[in-house]
C-alpha positions as CSV (number, residue, x, y, z in Angstrom):
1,X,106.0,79.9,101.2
2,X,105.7,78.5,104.6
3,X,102.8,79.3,106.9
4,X,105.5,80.2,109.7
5,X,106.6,83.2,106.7
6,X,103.0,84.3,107.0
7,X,102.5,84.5,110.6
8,X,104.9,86.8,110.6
9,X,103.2,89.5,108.6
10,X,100.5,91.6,109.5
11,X,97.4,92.0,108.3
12,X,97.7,94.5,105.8
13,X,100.9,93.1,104.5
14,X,98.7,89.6,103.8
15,X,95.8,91.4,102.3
16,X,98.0,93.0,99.5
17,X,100.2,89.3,99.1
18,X,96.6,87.8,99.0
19,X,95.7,90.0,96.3
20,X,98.7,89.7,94.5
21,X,98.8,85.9,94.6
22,X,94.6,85.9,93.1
23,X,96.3,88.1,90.0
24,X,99.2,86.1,89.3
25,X,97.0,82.9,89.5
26,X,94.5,84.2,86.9
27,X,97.4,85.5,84.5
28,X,99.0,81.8,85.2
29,X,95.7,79.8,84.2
30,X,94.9,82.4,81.0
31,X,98.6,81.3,79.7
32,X,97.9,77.3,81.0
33,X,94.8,77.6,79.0
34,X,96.8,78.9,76.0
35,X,99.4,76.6,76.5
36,X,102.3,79.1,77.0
37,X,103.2,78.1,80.5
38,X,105.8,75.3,81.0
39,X,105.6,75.0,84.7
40,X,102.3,74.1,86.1
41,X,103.2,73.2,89.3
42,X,103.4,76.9,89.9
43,X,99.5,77.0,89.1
44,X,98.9,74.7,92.4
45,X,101.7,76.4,94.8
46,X,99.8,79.6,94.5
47,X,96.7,77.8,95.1
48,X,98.0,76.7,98.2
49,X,99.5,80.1,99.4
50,X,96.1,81.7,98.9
51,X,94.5,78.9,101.2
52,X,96.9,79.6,104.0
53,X,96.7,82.8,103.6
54,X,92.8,82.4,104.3
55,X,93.3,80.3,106.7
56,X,95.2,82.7,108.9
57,X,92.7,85.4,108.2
58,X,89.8,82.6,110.0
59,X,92.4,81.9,112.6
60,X,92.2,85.3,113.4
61,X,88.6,86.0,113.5
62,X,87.7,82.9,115.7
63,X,90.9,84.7,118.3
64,X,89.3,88.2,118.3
């Protein structure tokens, strides 16, 4: 997801994707590890979601 796609929801709304994102990304390295997942690249796309998602949450804090 885009960073523009984040901006646009509030704070709440990326707290609960943020969560969501940390789930799927452990039950996605559990099957890596077991070898049951064929697409890895999903592994690093998540990983990447969660940083910008962080990233907006310090973009905020430095504003307020």
């Amino acid at each position: 997801m885009k960073i523009a796609k984040f901006r646009k929801k509030n704070k709440k709304e990326l707290e609960k994707l943020l969560k969501e994102h940390k789930e799927r990304l452990g039950v996605l390295r559990f099957s890596s590890a077991s070898s049951k997942i064929k697409n890895v690249k999903k592994i690093s796309q998540l990983k990447k979601d969660i940083a910008r998602i962080l990233t907006l949450f310090k973009e905020n804090n430095k504003i307020a």
